[in-house]
N, C-alpha and C positions, 0 to 999 in steps of 0.2 A: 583839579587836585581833590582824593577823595580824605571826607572828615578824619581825625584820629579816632583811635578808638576808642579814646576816652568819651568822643563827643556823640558816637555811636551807643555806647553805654547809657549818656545819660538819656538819649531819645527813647534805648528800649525801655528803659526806666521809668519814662513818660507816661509812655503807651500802656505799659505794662499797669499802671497805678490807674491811667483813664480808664481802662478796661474793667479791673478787679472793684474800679468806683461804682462804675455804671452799671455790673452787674449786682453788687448791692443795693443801688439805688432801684433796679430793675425788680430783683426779691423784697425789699420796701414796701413798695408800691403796690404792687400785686397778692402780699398779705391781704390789702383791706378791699381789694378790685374784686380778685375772683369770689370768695365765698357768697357775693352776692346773687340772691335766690337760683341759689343751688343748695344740691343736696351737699351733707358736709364729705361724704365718699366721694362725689363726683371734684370737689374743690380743694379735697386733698390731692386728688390724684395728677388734679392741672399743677397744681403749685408745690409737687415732688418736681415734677416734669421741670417748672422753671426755676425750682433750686440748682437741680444737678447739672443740666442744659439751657442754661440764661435766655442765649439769644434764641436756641433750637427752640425751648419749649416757648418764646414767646410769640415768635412767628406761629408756631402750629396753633398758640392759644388765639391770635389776629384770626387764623384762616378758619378755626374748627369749632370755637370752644363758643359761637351762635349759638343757637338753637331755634332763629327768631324767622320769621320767612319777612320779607321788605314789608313798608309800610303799607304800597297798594295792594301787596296780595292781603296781607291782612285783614283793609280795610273791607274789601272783596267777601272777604269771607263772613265780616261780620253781616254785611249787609245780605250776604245771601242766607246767613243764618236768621236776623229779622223777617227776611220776603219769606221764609217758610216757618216762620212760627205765625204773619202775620194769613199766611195762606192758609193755615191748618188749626185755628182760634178758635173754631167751632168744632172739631173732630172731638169727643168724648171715649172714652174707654168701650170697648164691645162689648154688649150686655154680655155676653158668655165668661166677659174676664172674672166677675166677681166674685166666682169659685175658689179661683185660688188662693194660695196661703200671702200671707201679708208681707212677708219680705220681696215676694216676686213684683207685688204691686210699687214696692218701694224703689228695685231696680227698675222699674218702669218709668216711674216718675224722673229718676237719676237720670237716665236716659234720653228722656223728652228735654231735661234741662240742659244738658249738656250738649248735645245734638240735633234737637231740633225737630226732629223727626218723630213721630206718632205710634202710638202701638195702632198694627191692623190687623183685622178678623179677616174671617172668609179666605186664607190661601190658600194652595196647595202648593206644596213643597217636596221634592224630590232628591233626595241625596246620592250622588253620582259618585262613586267612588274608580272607576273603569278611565284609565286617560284617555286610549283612545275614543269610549266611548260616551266622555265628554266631548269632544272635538266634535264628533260624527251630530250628538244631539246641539250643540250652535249650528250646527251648518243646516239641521232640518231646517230649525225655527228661521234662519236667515232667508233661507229659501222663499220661504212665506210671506218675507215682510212686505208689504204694499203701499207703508207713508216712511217710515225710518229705520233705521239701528242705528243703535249706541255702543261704541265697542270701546273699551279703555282696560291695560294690562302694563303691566310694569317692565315687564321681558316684553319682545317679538322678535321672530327669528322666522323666515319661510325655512321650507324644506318639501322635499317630494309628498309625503306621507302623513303627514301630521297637516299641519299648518296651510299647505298651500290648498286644500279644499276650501279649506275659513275664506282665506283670499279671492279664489276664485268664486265662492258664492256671495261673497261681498261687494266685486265686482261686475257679477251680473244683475247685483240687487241696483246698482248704477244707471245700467244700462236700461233697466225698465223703470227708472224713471225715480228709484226710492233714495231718499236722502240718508247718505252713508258720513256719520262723522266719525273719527276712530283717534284715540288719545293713546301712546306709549310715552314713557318715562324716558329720558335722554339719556342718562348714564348707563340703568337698566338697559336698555337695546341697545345703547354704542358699543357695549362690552360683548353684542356677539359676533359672533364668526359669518362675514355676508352683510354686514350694517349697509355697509352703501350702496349694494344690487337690491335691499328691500326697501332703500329710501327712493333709488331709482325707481321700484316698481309701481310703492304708494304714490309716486309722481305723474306715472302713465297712467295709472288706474280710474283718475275721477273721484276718488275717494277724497274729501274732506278732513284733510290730516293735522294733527301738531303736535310737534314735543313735549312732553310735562316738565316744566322748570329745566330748560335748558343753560347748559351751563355756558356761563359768561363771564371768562378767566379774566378779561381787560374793559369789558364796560361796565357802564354809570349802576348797575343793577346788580352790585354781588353780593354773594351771599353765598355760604359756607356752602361747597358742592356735594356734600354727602345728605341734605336734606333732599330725600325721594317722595314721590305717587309708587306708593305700593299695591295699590288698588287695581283689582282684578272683576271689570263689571261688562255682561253685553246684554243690551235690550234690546227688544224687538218690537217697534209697534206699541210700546207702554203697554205689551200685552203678556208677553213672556220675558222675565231676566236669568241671569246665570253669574254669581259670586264665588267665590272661594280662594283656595290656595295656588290655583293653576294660575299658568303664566301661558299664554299665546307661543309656544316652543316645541320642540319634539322631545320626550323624553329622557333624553341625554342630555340634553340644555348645547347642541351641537359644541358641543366639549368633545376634544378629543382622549383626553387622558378619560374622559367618563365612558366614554366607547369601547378604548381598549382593554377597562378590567367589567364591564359591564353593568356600570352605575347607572342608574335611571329615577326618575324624580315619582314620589309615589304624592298622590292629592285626591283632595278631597273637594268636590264642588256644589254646590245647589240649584235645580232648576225651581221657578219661581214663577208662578202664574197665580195674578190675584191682585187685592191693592197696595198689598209690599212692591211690585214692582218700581210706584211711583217713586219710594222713597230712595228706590236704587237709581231711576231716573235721574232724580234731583241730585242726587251724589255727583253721578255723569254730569250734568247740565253745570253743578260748580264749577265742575275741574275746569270744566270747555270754557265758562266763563274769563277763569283764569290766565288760558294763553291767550285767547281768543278778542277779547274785550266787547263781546257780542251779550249782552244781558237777556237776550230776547228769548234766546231758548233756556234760559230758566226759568223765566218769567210763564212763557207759555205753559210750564209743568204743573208750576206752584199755584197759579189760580184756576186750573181744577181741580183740584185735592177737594173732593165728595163722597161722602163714604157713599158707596157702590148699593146698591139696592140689593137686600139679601136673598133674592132669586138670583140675581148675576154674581155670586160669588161662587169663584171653581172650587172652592174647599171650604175646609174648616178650620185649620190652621190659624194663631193668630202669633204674630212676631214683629219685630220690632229692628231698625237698622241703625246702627250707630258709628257716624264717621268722627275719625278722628283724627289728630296730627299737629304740627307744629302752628295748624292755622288759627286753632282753639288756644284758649287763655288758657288750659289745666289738660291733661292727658288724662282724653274721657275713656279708652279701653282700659289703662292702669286702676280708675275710678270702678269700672264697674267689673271688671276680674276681681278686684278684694273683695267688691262688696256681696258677689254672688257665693267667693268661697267662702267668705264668715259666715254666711249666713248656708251654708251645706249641713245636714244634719245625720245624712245617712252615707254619703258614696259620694266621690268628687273622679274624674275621668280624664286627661290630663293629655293632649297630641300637642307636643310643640320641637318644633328640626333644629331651632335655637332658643336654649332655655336658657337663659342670663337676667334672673329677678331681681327689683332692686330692692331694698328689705324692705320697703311694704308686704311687696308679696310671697319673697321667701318665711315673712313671719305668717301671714296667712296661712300659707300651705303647709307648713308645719306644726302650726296652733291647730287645724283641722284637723290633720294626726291626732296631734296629742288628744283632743279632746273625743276622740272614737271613730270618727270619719274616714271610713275606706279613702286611702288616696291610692291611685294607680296613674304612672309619669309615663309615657310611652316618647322617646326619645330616639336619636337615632347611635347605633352601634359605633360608628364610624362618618364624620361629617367632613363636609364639600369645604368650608371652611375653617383653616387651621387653629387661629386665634380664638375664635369664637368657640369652637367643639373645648380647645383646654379651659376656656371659662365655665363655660358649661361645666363639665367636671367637676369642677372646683366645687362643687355646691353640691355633687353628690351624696357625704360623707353627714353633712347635717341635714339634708330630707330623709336618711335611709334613717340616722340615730333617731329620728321623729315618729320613726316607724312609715314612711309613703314607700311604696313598691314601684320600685323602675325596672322598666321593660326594655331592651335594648331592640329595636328594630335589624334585620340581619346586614350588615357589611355584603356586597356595596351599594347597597339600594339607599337612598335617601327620601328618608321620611318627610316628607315639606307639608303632610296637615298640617290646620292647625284648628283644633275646636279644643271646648271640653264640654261635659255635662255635669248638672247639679241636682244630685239625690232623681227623683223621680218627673222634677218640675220643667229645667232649663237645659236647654240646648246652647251653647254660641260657636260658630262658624265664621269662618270669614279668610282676610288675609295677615292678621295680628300675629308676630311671634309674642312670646311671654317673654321677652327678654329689651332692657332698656332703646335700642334701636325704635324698636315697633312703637314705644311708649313717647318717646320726645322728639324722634328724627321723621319719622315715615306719616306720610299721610296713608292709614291703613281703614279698611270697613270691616267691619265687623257686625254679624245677624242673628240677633237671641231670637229662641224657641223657643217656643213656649208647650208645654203639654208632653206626656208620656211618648204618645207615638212617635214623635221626632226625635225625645232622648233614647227612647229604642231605635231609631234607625241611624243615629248618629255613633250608639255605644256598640251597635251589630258590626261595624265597619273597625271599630277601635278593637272588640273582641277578636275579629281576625288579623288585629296586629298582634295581639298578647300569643295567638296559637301558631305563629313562628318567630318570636321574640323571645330571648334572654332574659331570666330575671337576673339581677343585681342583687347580692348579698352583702350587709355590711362586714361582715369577716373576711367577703370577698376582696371587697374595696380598700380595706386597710392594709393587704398584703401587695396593693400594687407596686411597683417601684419608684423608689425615693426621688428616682429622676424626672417620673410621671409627675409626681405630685410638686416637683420644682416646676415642670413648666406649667402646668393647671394655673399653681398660685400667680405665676408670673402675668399670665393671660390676663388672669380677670381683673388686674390694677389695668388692663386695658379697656373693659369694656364700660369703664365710669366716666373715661375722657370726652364727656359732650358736651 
């Protein structure tokens, strides 16, 4: 016999009142939870989330709203950050540095603290701006190697033309005997087209391989799976490296919608011969550390750290590497972006594919306006992703009123630098976007320059973006449509959710 309905009633009545309880008791609660050390933007943004959407926004706050990587990678990092301050105790500043102006010295120091890593004289450094003919130049240097390579990219993706030479000269580096270890990102390379014929391959190959922070939906080791290795590093021999924006991929990111209107990923990379390699080394030897639980090959890097006798250095160059990420106690690229641009006095230069600042540094880059500082934003026209490109946007309207000049890269190419330069002193390169992602989620590297000639070879590459880019006018931008600017604003209450 089913209940009346009166006694139906009073159950929904129950439930109903359970519900309406628990989800205040749920908004309660999470008043005094979330704002803890977070920004007060990012802790509004969680706790609209679990106003409107109780149970949604508290699950997605359970799965997303980390930012913290486990206890042992942590632990891991600190200690590899002690083994390379305790390696490098002796290294002093290059006599040649003491030319410079005092704030560069300052970022220096920032740098050393935060990172761990040394300023080095003597490099030579090469700015590659050609994709294919970054690919072509790893595969010389691999060719050569005779004890090791170090290869770690955030994307991998074989293909005829691009990629599968890397492969195959990485697999004959194998075969004659050199030791090959190679690190991709899990998410990064699950997402492309071919993942499991190149997991097959890296299997038949001999190659030395592991996922970076592989994701683990159901074991004892979770943790938010959008924390990435965005790090883009290959070494050869501790003799030659190669950093940057590129990704192990072929141009199209074997996308097919990017094929069909002819979108292709445009970077910028560095070749690096000298004692910066080391410090790129030791990046590689963390990461490996990490999946790996082998400490040996960092171990081996960090106790020769000597500065190099100045007949055996291939340059002049001195530069400095600074890793960053969720594994550090503070967001050392966010630290040293503000502290380069405050301190810009003449000209600031500006490549980033996702620009989403969180006001540190959109008051940086605006305050630099205001106060006389050439700013020039090279951006991309038209971006790969949706959410991210209307945030971006959104931020237009008060750098243009600032007075910074944005450049719009042409639709449908995507811009994926990412540097900038400071007045006539600083270069930084690496694989950092300027937008919150790069600053608290991604483990990314990042490579200041030091000296004229690098922020001229750095700003010669950015000049031939500006001589087929778009400027941006603000009378332009304010006549856009109402609808635009709906979703822009809507976007960027997204990109504070970390």
């Amino acid at each position: 016999m089913w209940p009346s309905n009166d006694i139906l009633l009073q159950i929904g009545g129950i439930v109903w009142s359970t519900l309406v309880t628990a989800e205040l008791v749920i908004r309660y609660f999470m008043i005094g939870i979330v704002p803890g050390n977070r920004r007060p933007t990012t802790a509004m943004a969680w706790l609209l989330a679990i106003f409107f959407i109780p149970v949604v926004g508290l699950v997605a706050y359970w799965l997303f709203a980390n930012p913290r990587l486990s206890r042992r990678r942590l632990e891991k990092q600190k200690r590899a950050h002690d083994e390379i301050m305790r390696g490098t105790a002796h290294m002093r500043l290059p006599d040649e540095f003491h030319s410079k102006e005092e704030w560069v010295e300052s970022a220096v120091i920032l740098n050393r603290n935060l990172g761990a890593m040394p300023l080095e004289g003597g490099n030579t450094i090469e700015v590659i701006s050609d994709y294919r003919g970054s690919m072509q130049a790893m595969v010389k240097e691999i060719d050569k190697a005779k004890r090791y390579v170090h290869i770690q990219f955030y994307i991998m993706g074989d293909d005829p033309d691009y990629v599968d030479p890397v492969l195959d000269s990485l697999e004959a580096a194998v075969k004659r005997g050199v030791n090959v270890r190679l690190l991709f990102d899990h998410l990064g390379t699950l997402r492309v087209s071919g993942y499991r014929d190149f997991k097959k391959r890296l299997k038949r190959s001999g190659i030395n391989w592991r996922p970076m922070l592989p994701i683990d939906l159901v074991g004892r080791r979770w943790r938010r799976p959008d924390l990435r290795n965005h790090r883009k590093i290959l070494v050869v021999d501790g003799a030659v490296a190669f950093t940057g924006s590129q990704n192990l991929i072929e141009p199209g990111y074997k996308r097919k919608a990017a094929h069909k209107v002819g979108r292709e990923w445009v970077e910028m990379m560095l070749r690096v011969e000298g004692p910066l390699v080391r410090s790129l080394d030791v990046t590689f030897a963390t990461d490996w550390w990490q999946e790996d639980d082998n400490q040996e090959v960092l171990l081996d890097i960090t106790e020769a750290r000597h500065p190099l006798p100045q007949d055996e250095r291939p340059g002049t160059t001195m530069a400095q590497v600074l890793p960053s990420g969720p594994g550090f106690g503070v967001e050392n690229n966010l630290r040293l972006f503000n502290t380069l641009i405050y301190s810009a006095s003449e000209r600031l230069m500006i490549t980033s594919p996702y620009f989403v600042p969180d006001d540190s540094l959109l008051y940086a880059i605006t305050t630099a306006a205001q106060r006389g500082v050439e700013v020039d934003l090279f951006v991309c026209e038209e971006g790969d992703q949706f959410l991210v490109h209307h945030a971006q946007q959104s931020y237009y309207q008060a750098l243009l009123d600032a007075g910074v000049r944005i450049y719009c890269y042409p639709a449908p190419m995507v811009l994926h630098t990412k540097c900038f330069t400071v007045d006539n002193e600083v270069a930084v390169v690496g694989s950092s976007n300027m937008d919150m992602r790069s600053f608290s989620l991604n483990m990314e590297i990042s490579v200041m320059l030091l000296g004229q000639d690098m922020v001229d070879a750095v700003n010669k590459v950015q000049n031939d973006y500006r001589a087929i880019s778009s400027e941006i006018t603000s009378a332009q931008w304010r006549r856009r449509p109402r609808m635009q600017r709906w979703i822009d604003n809507v976007a960027r209450l997204t990109a504070t959710l970390q």
